[in-house]
C-alpha positions as CSV (number, residue, x, y, z in Angstrom):
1,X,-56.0,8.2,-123.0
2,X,-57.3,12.2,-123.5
3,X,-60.2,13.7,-122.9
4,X,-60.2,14.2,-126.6
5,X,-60.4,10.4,-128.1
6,X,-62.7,9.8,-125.9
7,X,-65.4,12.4,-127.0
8,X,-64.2,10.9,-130.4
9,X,-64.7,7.7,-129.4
10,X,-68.5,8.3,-128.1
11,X,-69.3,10.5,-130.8
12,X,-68.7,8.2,-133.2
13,X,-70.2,5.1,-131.6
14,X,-73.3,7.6,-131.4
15,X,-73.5,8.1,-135.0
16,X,-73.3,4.9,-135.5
17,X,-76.1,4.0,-133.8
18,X,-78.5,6.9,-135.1
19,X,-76.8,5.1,-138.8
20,X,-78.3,2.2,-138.0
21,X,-81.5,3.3,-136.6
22,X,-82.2,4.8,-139.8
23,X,-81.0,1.8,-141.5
24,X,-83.2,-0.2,-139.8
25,X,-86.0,2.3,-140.6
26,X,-85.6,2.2,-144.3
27,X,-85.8,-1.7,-144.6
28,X,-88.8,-2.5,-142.2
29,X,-90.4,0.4,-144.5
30,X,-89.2,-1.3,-147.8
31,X,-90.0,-5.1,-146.3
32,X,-93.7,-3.6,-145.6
33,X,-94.4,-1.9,-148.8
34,X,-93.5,-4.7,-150.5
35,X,-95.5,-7.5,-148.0
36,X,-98.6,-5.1,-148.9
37,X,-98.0,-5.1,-152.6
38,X,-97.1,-8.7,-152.9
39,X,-99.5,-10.1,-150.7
40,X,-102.1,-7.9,-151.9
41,X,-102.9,-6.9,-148.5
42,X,-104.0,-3.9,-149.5
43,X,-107.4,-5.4,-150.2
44,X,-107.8,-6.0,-146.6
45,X,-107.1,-2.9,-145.7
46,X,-103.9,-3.0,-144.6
47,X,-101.8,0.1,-145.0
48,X,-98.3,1.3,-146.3
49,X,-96.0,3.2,-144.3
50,X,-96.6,6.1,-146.9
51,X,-100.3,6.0,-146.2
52,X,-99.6,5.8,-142.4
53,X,-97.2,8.9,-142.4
54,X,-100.0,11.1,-144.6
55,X,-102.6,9.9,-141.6
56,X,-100.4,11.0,-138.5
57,X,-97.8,13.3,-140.2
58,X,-98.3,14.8,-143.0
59,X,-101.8,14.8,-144.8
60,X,-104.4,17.2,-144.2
61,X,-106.2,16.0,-141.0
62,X,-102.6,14.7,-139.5
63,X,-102.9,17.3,-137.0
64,X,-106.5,15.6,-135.6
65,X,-104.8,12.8,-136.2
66,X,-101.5,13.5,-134.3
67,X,-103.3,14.9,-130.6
68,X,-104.8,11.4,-129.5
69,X,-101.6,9.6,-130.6
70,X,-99.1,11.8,-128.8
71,X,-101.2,12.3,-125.7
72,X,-100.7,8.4,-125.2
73,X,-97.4,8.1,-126.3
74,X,-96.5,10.1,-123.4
75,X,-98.6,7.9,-121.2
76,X,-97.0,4.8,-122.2
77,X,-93.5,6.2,-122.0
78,X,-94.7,7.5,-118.2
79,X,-96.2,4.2,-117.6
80,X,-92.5,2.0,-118.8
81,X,-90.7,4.6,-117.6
82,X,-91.7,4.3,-113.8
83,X,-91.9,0.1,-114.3
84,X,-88.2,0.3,-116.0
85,X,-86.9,2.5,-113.0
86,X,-88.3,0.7,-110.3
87,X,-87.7,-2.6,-112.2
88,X,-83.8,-1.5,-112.3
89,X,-83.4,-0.9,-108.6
90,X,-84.9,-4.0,-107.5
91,X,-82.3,-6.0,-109.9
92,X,-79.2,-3.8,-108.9
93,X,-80.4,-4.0,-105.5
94,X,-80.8,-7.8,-105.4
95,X,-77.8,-8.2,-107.5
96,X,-75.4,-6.2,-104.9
97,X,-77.8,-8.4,-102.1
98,X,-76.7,-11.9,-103.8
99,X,-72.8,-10.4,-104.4
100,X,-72.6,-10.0,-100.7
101,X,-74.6,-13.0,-99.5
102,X,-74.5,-16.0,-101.7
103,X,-76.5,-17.8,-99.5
104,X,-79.3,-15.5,-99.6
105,X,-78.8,-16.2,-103.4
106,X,-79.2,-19.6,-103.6
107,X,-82.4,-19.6,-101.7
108,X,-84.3,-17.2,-103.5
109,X,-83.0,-18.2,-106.9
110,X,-85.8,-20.6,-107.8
111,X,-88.5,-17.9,-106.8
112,X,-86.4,-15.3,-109.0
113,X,-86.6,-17.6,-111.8
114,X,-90.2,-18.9,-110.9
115,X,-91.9,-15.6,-111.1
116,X,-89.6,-14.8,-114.6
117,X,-90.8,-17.7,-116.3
118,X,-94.6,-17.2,-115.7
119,X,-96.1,-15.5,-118.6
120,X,-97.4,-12.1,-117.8
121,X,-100.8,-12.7,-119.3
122,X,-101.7,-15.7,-116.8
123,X,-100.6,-13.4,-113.8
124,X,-102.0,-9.9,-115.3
125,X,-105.6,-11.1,-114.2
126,X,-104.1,-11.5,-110.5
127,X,-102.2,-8.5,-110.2
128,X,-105.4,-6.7,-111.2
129,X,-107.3,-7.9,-108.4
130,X,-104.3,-7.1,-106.1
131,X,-103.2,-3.5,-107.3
132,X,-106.5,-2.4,-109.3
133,X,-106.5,-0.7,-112.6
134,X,-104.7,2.1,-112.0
135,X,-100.6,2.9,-112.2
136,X,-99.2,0.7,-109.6
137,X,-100.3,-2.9,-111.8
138,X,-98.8,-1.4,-114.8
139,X,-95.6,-0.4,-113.0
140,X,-95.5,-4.0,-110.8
141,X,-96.0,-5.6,-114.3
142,X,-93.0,-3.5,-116.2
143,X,-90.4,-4.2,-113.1
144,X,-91.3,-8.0,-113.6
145,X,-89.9,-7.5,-117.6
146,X,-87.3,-5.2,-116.3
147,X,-85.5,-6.3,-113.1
148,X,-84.6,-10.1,-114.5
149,X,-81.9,-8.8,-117.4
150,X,-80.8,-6.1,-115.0
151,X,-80.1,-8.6,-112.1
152,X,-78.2,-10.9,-114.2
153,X,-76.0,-8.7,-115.7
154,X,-75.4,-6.2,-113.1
155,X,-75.1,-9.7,-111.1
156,X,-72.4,-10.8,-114.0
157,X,-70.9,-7.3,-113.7
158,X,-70.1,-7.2,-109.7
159,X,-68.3,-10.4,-110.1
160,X,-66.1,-9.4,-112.5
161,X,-63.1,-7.9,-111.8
162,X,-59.9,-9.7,-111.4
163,X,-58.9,-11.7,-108.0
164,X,-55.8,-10.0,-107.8
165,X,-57.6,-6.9,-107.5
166,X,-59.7,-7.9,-105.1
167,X,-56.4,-9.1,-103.1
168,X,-55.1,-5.6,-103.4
169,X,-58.4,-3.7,-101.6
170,X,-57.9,-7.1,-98.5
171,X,-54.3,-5.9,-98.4
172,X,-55.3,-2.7,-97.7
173,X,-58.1,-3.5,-95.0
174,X,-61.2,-2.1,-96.9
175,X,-64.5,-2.8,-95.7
176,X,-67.0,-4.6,-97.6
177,X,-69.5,-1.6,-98.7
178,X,-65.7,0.1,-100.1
179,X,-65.3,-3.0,-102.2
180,X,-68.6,-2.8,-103.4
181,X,-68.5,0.7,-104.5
182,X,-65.0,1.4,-105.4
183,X,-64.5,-1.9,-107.2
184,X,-67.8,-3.7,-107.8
185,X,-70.1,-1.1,-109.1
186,X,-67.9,0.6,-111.8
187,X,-67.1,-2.9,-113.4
188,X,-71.0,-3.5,-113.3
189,X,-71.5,-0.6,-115.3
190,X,-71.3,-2.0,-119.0
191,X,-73.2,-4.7,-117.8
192,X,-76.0,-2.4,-116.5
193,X,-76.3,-0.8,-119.9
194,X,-76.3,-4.3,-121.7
195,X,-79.3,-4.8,-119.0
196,X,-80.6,-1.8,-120.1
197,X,-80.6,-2.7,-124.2
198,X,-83.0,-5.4,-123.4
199,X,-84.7,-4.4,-120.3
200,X,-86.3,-1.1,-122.7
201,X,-88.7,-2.8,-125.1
202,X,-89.6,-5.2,-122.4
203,X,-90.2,-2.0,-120.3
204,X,-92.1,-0.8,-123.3
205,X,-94.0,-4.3,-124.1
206,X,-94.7,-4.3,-120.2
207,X,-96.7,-1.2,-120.1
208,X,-98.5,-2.0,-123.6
209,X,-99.7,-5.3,-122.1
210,X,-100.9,-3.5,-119.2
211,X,-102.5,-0.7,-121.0
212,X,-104.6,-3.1,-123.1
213,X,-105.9,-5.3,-120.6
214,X,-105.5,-3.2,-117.2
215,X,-105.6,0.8,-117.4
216,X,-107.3,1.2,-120.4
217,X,-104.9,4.3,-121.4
218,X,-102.1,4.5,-123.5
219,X,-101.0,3.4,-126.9
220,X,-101.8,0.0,-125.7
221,X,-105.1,1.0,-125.3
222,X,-105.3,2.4,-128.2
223,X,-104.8,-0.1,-130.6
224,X,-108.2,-1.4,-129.2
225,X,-109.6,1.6,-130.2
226,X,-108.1,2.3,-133.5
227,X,-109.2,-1.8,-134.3
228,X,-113.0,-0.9,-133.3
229,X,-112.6,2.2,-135.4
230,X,-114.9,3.6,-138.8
231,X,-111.2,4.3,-140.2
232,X,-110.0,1.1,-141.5
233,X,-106.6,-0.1,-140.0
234,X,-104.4,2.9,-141.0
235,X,-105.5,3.9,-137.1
236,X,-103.5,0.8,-135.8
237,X,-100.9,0.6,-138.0
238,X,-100.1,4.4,-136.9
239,X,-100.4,3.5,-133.0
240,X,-98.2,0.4,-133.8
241,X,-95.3,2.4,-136.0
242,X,-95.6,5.5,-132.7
243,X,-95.1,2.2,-130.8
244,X,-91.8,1.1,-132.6
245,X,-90.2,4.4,-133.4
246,X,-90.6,4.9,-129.8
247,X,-88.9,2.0,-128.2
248,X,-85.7,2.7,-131.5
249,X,-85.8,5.6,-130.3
250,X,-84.9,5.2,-126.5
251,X,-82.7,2.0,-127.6
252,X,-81.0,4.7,-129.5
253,X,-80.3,7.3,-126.4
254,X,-79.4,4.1,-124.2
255,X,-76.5,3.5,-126.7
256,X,-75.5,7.4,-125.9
257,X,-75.7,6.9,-122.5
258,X,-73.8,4.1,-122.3
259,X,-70.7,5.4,-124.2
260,X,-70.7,8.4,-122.0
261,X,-70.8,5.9,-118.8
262,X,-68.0,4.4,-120.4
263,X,-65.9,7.3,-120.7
264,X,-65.9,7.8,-117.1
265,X,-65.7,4.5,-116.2
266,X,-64.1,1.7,-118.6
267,X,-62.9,4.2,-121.2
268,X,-61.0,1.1,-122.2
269,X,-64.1,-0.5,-123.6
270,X,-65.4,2.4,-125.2
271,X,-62.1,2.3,-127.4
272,X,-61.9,-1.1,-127.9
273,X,-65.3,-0.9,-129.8
């Protein structure tokens, strides 16, 4: 296996990706052009994405336009971002915690699951009157849609390898943290990143939640703004299309990452696919 095939190997599975981003980009546009005709939703003021692209992109006030937008893109990237981060750590850390102490697992299971099941809306108002309005709700709000994905795969991941691997690191004496990090971690790697493909626009929809009813920043904000606005809903439809390209966009860089990982550590994989 050379160096060579496996650059080939990630470059291609790259391109792919950015194919099918634009894919993807090309039929939502034609689906919505087509909804708005159709349905004649034009008459209630609902945009295409031609008339969205002149507002932020490429009609004459676009650059007016394009300041507010950008400003809290950044915010909201920040804001899921931070949550994702912390959100991964606690699951990779819980994961390796219940690896080495099933017990521990077992008994703090049902809580795991309790707090994933609760709908963050019905625990938002709570978490606001713990941890205020500021960053720390928004980034205890995108863990919680972050660190339950990572935690099972990564979970699924450090399990994984075969027993008669395992039977070869006892033969040779090796303590427990050497198992974990010379056996464990490497096979939890494409699980990480499968964590990751789901974990990111819950990171995103984390912080837009929290944005809209917490901070009162961010694109999430925003699209309270834009839907109390003078300019009809091209405003919103713009926030919600930054929104989207957004989370395809980091989707898209997770997909690179990941095919680099796996060249280092299961170049196997990366070929197989």
């Amino acid at each position: 296996m050379t160096f060579g095939s496996l650059a080939a190997a990630a470059l291609r599975r790259a391109l792919i990706t950015a194919l099918f981003l634009v894919v993807a980009l090309v039929i939502i546009a034609a689906l919505w052009t087509a909804g708005v005709r159709i349905l004649s939703l034009d008459s209630f003021g609902t945009p295409t994405p031609l008339q969205v692209w002149e507002y932020w992109v490429d009609g004459p006030e676009a650059a007016t336009h394009q300041a507010p937008i950008l400003a809290a893109m950044w915010t909201t990237l920040g804001h899921a971002g931070i949550g994702y981060v912390v959100g991964t750590v606690l699951g990779v850390g819980l994961a390796m915690l219940f690896v080495l102490f099933p017990a521990i697992e077992r008994l703090s299971l049902p809580a795991v699951l309790f707090v994933q099941t609760v709908p963050i809306l019905a625990i938002l108002p709570l978490f606001i009157l713990i941890f205020g309005r500021g960053l720390l709700v928004t980034t205890v709000i995108t863990a919680l849609t972050v660190f339950f994905p990572t935690l099972v795969w990564v979970s699924h991941g450090l399990r994984s390898p075969a027993s008669t691997t395992f039977d070869f690191f006892r033969s040779l004496h090796a303590s427990a943290g050497t198992v974990m990090f010379r056996l464990r971690v490497p096979s939890a790697i494409s699980g990480l990143f499968v964590a990751a493909r789901l974990a990111v626009p819950g990171a995103v929809f984390g912080a837009f939640v929290s944005e809209w009813l917490a901070t009162g920043d961010g694109l999430g904000y925003m699209v309270v703004t834009t839907m109390q606005g003078a300019d009809g809903y091209t405003p919103l439809w713009a926030v919600v299309s930054v929104t989207t390209l957004m989370t395809m966009v980091i989707y898209a860089l997770v997909e690179v990452a990941e095919s680099l990982a796996l060249a280092v550590y299961s170049p196997e994989k990366l070929l197989s696919r």
